[in-house]
N, C-alpha and C positions, 0 to 999 in steps of 0.2 A: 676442467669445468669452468664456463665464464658463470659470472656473479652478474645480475642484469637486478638496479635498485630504480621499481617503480614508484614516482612521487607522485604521481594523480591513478584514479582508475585510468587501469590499458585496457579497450574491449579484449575477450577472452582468445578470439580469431586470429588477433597479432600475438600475445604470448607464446598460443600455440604453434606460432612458426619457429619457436627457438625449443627445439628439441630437446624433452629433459634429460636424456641421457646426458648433456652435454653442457646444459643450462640449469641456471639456480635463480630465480626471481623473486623479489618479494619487497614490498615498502619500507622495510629494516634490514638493512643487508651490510655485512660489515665487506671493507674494500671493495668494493663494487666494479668490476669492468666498464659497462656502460651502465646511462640513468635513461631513460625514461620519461618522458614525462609531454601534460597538455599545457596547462596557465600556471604550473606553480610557479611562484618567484624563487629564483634561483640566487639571487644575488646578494643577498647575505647567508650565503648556505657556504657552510666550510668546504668544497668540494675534496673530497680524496684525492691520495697521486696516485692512488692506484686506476683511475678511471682514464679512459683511454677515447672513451665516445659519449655522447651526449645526444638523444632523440626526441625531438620536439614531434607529437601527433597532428601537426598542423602547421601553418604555413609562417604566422608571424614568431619570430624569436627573441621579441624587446622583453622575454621575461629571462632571460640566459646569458650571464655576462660573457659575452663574446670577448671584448680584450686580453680578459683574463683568461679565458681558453686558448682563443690562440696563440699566447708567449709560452702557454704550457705545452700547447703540440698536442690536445682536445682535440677532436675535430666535430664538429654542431653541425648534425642533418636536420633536415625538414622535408615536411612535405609536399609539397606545392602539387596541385590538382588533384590529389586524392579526393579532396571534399569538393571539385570546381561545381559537379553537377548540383548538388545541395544550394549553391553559392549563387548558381545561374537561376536554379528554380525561385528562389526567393524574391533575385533581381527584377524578373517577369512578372511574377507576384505582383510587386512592389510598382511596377512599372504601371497597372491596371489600378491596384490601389490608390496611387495616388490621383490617376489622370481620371478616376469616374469616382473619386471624391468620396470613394467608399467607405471607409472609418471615418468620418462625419456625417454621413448617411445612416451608416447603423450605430451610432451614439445616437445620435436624435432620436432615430425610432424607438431606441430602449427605453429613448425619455419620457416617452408615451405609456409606457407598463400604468397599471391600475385605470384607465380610462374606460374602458369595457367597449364599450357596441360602436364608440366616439373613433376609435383608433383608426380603421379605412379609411372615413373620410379626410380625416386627418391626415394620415399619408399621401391619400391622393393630391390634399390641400399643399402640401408641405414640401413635398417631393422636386419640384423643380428648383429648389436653391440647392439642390445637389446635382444638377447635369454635368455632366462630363465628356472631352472627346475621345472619340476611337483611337488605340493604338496604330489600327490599318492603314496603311498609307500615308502616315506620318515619319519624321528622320527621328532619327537615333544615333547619336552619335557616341562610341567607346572609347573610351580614354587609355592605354593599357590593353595589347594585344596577348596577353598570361595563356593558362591553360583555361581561368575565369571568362575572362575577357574574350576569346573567343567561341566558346560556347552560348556565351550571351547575346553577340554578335549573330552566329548561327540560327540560334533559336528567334531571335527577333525579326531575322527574315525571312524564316518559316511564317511569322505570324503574319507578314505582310507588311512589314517596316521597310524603309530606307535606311540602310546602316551605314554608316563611315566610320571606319576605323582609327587611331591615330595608336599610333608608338612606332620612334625612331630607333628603339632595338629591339625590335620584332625577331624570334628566332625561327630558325627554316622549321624546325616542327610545327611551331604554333599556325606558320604561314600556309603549309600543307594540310592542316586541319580545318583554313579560315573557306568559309564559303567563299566564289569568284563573284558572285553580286555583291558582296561587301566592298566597299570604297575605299579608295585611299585617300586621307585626308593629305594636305600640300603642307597645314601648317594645325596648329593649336587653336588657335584663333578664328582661322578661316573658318576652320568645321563648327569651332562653337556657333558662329552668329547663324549658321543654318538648323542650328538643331531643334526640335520642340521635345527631347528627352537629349540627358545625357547621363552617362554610370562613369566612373569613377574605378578605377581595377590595378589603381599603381600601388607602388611601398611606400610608405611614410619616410625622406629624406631630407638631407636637407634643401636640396632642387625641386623636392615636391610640395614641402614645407609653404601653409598658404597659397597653392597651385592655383585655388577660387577666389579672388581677395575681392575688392573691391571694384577695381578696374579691370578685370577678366569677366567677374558677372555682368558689368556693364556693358557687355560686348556680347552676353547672349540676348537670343531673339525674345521678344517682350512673350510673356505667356509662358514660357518655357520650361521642365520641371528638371531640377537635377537630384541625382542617386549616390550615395557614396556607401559602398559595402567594403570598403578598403579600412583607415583608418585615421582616428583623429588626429587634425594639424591639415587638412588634406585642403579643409575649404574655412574660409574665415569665417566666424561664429556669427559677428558683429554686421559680418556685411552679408550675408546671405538672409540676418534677420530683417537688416534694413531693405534689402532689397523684396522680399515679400510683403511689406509694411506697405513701399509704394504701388505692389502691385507687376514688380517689372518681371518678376518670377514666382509663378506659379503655384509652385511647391517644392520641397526637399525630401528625401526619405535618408536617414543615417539611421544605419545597424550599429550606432554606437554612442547611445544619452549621454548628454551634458546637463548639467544642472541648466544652463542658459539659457536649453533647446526647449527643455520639456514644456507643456501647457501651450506651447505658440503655435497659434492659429496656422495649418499650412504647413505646419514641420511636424512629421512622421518620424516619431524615436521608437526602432525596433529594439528589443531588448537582445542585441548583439546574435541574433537566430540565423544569421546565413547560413554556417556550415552545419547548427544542431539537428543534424538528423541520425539516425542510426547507423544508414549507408556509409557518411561523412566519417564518423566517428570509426566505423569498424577500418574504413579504407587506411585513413589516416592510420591506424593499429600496427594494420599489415606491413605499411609499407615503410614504417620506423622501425618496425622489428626487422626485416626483410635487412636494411641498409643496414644498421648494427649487426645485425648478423655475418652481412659479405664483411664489413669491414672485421668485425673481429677475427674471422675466420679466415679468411684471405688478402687483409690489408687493402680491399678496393674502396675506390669515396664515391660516391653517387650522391646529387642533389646536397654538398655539403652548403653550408651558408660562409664559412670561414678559409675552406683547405679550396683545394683546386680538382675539378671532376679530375678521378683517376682512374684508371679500370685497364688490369692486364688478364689477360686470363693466365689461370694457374698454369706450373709446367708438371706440379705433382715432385717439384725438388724444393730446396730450401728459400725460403722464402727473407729479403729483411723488407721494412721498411723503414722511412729515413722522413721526418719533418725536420726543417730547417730552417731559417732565415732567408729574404730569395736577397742573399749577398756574393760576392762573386769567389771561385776557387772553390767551391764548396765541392762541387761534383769531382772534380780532378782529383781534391785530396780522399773520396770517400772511396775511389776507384782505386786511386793509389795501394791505399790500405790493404780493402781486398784480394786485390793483387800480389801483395806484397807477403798475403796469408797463405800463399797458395793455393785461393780457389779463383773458379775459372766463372766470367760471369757469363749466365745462359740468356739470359733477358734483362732490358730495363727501359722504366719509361721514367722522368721526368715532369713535371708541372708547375706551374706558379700561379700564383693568385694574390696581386698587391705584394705585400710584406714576406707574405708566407710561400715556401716551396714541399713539395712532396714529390718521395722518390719510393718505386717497387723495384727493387732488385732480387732476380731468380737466379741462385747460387747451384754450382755442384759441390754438395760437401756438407758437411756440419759447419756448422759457425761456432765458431769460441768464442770464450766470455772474454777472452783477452783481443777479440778483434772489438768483440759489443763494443767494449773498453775505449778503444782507439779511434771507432766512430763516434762516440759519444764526446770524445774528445777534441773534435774537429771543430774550429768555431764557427758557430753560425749557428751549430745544428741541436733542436730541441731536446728530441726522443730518439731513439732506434727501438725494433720491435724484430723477436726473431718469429719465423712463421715456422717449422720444419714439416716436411712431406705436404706440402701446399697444393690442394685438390683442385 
């Protein structure tokens, strides 16, 4: 029986993918296998040693101390594109909203309430300080070729955009998904000074850290509106405020208030709504319970944020797995051991990822607690897990 301890509401859809025969869930769960969870802060949380996985419903992880998971051999999934569709519809949204001046169009209107018979002519008097241009036949430019980023991409050349792309680790999936009228930008820059939209669809790092500063917006085309549904630190506060003051940009939309942003003329603070929608939330459910589930049950990693993608398929024999250190000898002595137990190995794959290595090895035989032993002994290496009759 795993123990799975939820810290936020899970929609109902993803719990139900962990089978109760097999599974125990609940917000107070003592030794927990894996946790759970949307925004909670994790990081004054005592985490157990009993816990072996950690599921984030959604795509960022700065609420999950990562370091400290991975010296323990945790391994932290996430989501990424479960909620992309929720994420892209808002982007377009937002893309209309800003460029036809909409939410200053209908605040003023409201401001009209109690005038009575006055109000028509009034709109009709008042209505031109809110013109706006068409999306159609305008560029757009993406920042961040993700599971987001290209459905945004897609969708905005449906509408009749010009789209240019830009990210220099574009993966073959995302690339197969991207429409062939979508551009390829040559550099960062280039594409900015063509843009009259641009969205924003990277991770917060430290290379992304201020990505918009001062001398980057100065290098978009005058008029121009940018979008950030990513996350703060992405675009400088100071200088995107300055830069709408003179006029040189347009507008801003961020899915994510600052005290600094709010009330400023031209800067559109969503209240963090990208992915809130049901769809977003239920996918996101599915697809953290789905990855905790292979992992617990078969020791496979999918979408981790810390360990290294892994995935063997079962042999239906003894299963271990093996986190480690990615330092050298490590395999030779884990093999050795094995070996040395008298079992014979059926399969094995290998992985790394920065610091961290992960190993599935498919055994004939039981495993003893006196080899677990002897692995576990090995240095480098974190955890050992034994799997038996692995489906």
């Amino acid at each position: 029986m795993f123990k799975i301890q939820t810290l936020n509401k899970i929609a109902a859809c993803g719990l139900d993918r962990l089978p109760r025969d097999n599974y125990e869930s609940a917000t107070e769960i003592v030794n927990p296998d894996g946790i759970l969870l949307r925004s909670a802060d994790m990081h004054s949380m005592d985490i157990p040693a009993s816990v072996k996985a950690i599921a984030r419903a959604g795509a960022g992880v700065n609420n999950i101390p990562l370091d400290k998971c991975s010296e323990r051999g945790i391994v932290v999934f996430n989501t990424p594109g479960a909620n992309a569709n929720g994420v892209k519809e808002i982007v377009i949204a937002s893309l209309l909203l800003s460029s036809r001046n909409l939410f200053e169009g209908i605040t003023w209107a409201n401001s009209l309430k109690g005038k009575g018979d006055e109000v028509p002519p009034l709109v009709e008097k008042g209505k031109a300080q809110f013109v706006g241009p068409e999306i159609q036949g305008k560029t757009l430019g993406v920042i961040g070729l993700g599971a987001i980023g290209v459905m945004v991409a897609n969708a905005a050349n449906a509408l009749g955009m010009r789209v240019i792309g830009f990210d220099p680790f574009v993966s073959v999936d995302a690339a197969w998904k991207l429409s062939h009228e979508v551009q390829k930008a040559a550099s960062l820059d280039a594409m900015i000074a063509e843009c009259d939209y641009i969205t924003i669809h990277v991770p917060a790092t430290k290379d992304t850290k201020n990505l918009f500063n001062e001398e980057r917006i100065a290098r978009m085309k005058k008029g121009a509106r940018l979008l950030n549904f990513s996350r703060n630190g992405l675009v400088d506060n100071a200088a995107i405020k300055a830069a709408i003051a003179s006029g040189h940009v347009a507008g801003y939309v961020i899915d994510l208030p600052e005290d600094e942003l709010l009330g400023v003329d031209k800067i559109l603070c969503v209240p963090h709504l990208g992915a809130s929608t049901p769809e977003s939330e239920d996918n996101c459910a599915v697809m953290a319970a789905d990855q905790t589930r292979e992992f617990l049950e078969r020791g496979n990693i999918r979408n981790s944020v810390n360990f290294p993608a892994c995935e063997m398929a079962p042999t239906g024999k003894t299963r271990i797995t093996i986190s480690n250190r990615n330092v050298p000898n490590v395999i030779s002595s884990l093999t050795a051991a094995i070996g040395a137990s008298g079992l014979n190995i059926d399969d094995m794959l290998n992985k790394n990822r920065g610091d961290y290595a992960y190993n599935i090895i498919d055994v004939s035989g039981d495993v003893s607690a006196d080899l677990v032993a002897k692995l576990q002994a090995v240095d480098g290496v974190i955890n050992v897990r034994v799997i038996p009759n692995c489906k």
